[in-house]
N, C-alpha and C positions, 0 to 999 in steps of 0.2 A: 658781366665782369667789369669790375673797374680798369680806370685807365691807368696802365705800369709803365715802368721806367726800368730800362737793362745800367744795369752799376757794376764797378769792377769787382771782381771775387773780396777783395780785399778789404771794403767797406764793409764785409758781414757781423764784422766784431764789432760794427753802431747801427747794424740796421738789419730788421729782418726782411728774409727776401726767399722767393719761389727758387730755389736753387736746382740744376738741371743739370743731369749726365755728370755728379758731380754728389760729393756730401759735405753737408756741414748741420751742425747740430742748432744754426741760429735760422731757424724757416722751416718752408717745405719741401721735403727731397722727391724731384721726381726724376729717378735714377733708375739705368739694370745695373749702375754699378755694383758687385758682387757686395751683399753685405749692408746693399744703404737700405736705409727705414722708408720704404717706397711702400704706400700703405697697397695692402696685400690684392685690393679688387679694382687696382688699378694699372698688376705688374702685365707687360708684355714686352716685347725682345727688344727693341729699340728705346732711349731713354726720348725718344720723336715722339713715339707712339705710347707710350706711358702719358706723356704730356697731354695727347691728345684725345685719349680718353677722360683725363682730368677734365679738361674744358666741356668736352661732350655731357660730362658728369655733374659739372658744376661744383666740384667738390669743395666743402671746409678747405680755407688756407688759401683760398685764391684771390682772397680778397685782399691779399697784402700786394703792396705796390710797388714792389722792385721784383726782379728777374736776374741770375747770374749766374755763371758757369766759371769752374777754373781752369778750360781751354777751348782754342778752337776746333773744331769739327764738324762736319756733315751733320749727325745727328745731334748734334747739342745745340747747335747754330739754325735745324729744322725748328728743333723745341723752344730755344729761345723769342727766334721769331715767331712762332703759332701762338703762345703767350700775351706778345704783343700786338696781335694781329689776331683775334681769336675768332670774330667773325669768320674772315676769309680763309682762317686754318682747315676750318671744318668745309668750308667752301672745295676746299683742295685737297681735303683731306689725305684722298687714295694715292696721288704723286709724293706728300708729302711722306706718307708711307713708305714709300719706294723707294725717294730720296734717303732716308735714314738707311733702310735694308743696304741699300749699293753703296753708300760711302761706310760703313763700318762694318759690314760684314761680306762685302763685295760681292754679293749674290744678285746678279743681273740676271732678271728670269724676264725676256722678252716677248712670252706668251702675255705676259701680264700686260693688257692696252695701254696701259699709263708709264710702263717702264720706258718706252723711249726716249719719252719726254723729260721725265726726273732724270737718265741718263746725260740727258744736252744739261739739266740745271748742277747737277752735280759736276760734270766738267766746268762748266762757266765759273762756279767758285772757284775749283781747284786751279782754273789757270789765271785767274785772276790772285789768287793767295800767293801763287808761284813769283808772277807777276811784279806785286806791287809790298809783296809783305818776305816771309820766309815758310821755307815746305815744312811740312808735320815735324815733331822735334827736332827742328833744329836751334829751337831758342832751348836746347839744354849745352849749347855751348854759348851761348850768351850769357851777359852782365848780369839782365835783366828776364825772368823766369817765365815758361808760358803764362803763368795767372797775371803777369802783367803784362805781355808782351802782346798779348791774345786780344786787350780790350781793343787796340785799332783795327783789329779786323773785325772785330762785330760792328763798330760804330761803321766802316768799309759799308758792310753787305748789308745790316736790318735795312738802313731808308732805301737803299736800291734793290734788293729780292722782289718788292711786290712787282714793280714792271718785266721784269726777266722772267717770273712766275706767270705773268699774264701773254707774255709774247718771248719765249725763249730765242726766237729769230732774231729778235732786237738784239741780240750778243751773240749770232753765229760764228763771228769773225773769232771769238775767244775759246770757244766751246768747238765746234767741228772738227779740228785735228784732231783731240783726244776723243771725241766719238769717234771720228774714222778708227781710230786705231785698234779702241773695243772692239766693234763691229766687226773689225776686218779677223781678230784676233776670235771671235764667238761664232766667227763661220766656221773657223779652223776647230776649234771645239766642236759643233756639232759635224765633221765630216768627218770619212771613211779614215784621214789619216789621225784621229784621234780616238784609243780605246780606251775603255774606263774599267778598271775592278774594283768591285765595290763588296767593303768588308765589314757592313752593318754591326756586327757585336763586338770589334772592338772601334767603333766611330770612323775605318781609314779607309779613303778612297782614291786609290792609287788613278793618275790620269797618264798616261802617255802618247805625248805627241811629239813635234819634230822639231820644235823652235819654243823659246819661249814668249807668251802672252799676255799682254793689259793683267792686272789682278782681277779686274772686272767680266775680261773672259774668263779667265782663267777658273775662277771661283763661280764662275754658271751653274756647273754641272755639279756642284758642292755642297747645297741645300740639302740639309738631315744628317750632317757628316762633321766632325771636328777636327781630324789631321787628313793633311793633303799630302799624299805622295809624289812630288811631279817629277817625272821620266824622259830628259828629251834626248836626243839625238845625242852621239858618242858618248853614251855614258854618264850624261851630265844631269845633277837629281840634285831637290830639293826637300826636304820635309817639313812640315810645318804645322804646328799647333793655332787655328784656328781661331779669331777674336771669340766667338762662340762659347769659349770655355774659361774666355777672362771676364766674362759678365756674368749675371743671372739674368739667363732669359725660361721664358714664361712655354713655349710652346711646346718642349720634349723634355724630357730626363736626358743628362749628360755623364758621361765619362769623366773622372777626373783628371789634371794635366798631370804625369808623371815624368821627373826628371828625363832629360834628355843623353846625359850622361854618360850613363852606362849603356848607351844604342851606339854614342859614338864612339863606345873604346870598341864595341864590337866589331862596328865598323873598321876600327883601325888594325883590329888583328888581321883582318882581308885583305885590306888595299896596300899597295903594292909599289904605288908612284910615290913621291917624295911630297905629296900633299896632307895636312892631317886634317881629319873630320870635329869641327868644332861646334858649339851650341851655346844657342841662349839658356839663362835661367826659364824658368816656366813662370815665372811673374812679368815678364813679360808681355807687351799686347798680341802678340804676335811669333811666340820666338821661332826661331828658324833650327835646323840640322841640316850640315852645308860644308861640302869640303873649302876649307878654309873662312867657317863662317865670320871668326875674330878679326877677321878684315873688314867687315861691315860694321857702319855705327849704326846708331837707333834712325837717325834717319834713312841712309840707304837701305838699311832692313826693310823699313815701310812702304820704300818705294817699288814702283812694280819692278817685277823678274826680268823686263826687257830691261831695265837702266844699270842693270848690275853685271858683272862676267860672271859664271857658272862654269868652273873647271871639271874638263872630262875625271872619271874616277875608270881605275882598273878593275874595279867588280863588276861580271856581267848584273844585267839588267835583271835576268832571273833571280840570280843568288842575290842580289841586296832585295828584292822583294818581299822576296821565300822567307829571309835575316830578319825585317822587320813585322812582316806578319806572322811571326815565329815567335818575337820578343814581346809584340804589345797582346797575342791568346796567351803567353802564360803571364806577362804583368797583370793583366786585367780578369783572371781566370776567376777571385775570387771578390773581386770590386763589381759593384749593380749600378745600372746608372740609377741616379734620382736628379731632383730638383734641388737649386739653390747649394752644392759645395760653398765648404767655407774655405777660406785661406789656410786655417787652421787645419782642415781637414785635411786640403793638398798638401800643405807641407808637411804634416807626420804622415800621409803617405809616405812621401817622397823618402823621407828619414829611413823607412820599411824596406828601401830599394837597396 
């Protein structure tokens, strides 16, 4: 492969370029974004791991000499750098894997040998982004937009990734906190005081446990699953539509995401305290169902379940379970999962509801 150059999103309109986690119709897309022209025997669930079969592959198209993403992220920020680093990508392939899986779909499976370690490199970003730049959307209340806001943090981490990839200790001092916190938060996942129901045909995995946890734990136990039901102590639940079904990924048939809407007026005929159950759109990365979700912006949403308050609700635990394993068999009674939904198709769903 030739030697590339990472350029801001915005020079695409004079230059064509390897475009990543991300579309644009001037280059090559190696996206799960839902929808992009990701040539077909190169898709898998990570826009990381798209990238990285590319290289592996050698494909047409790689021979062009720019690299560029229109924001920052974990997996777009793996992909960017494997590009420019293609030797060593493949070198490090399996972390770098893992690094994408855990920063966008929060799935820390520590069976995996390599997960601990891409756990320390994915903190070290994120506390250094926190740090020295600003957290996940929050340049949508800024002047200036993530596609431009984003370029200082790539310029930030590609020259300094390769040493922290070679000696993750080199940056303990940044990283260890937020591992401790996983860690401490994925014990609690895997012990007696955390049960899990798990509702395969219509994708929801209800967890309940007593406090809330990292996304990173939290989302452990979550692999093969799209909505997360979390249940902690007094009362207090979240719902949540999974990144999993704002992408196309490659590995199972999915569910489509169906408005949130009409779960939370059902909700509201139940509940009883002076709280109302509000929700995101389902175009969302992530949306939430949450009593008093409209109090959260796009970044609080993102961030984990520990940074945010979670108000008790007067539904038992039973009857809001019972309510929404009741609402998504008959939503879903007559929808099949497959591959690749379009937008198009979610939202005249949605219209159906």
């Amino acid at each position: 492969m030739s030697k590339k150059q990472f350029i801001p999103f915005s020079e695409l309109k004079d230059k064509k370029a390897i475009v990543v986690d991300s579309t644009h119709p001037n280059g090559l897309t190696l996206s799960h974004w839902r929808g992009a022209p990701t040539p077909d025997a190169l898709r898998d669930d990570t826009s990381a791991a798209i990238v990285l079969n590319a290289i592996r592959e050698n494909i047409p198209g790689l021979e062009l000499p720019y690299v560029t993403a229109n924001h920052f992220d974990i997996d777009g920020f793996v992909g960017v750098w494997s590009l420019l680093n293609p030797e060593l990508a493949l070198e490090h392939e399996e972390i770098l894997r893992q690094m994408a899986l855990i920063g966008d779909f929060r799935e820390l499976d520590l069976n995996h040998p390599l997960a601990g370690e891409a756990l320390k490199l994915v903190c070290w970003i994120n506390a250094r982004e926190r740090e020295l730049f600003y957290k996940p959307f929050a340049a949508d209340n800024m002047e200036e937009k993530e596609a431009i806001q984003c370029v200082k943090k790539f310029e930030y981490f590609l020259p300094r990734f390769k040493q922290v990839l070679k000696d993750p200790d080199w940056e303990r001092g940044a990283w260890e906190d937020e591992v401790g916190d996983v860690l401490l938060g994925y014990r609690t996942m895997y012990s007696p005081a955390t049960k899990l129901t798990r509702h395969p045909e219509i994708g929801l995995i209800v967890i309940e446990t007593p406090e809330p946890v990292h996304y990173y734990a939290l989302f452990s136990r979550t692999s093969g699953f799209d909505i997360v039901l979390a249940c902690y102590d007094n009362n207090r639940y979240e719902l949540e539509y999974k990144y999993t079904t704002w992408v196309d990924i490659a590995s199972r048939p999915t569910l489509p995401r169906l408005p949130l809407a009409p779960l939370a007026a059902k909700l509201n005929t139940l509940e009883k305290n002076d709280r109302t159950w509000t929700c995101d759109a389902v175009t969302e990365t992530g949306p939430l169902l949450r009593l008093q979700g409209d109090s959260l912006n796009r970044e609080e949403a993102y961030d984990s379940p520990t940074q945010r308050e979670i108000y008790s609700s007067s539904i038992p635990v039973s009857e809001l379970k019972e309510t929404i394993v009741r609402y998504y068999g008959e939503a879903y009674q007559t929808i099949a999962p497959k591959y690749n939904w379009s937008w198009k198709e979610v939202k005249a769903l949605g219209q159906q509801e």
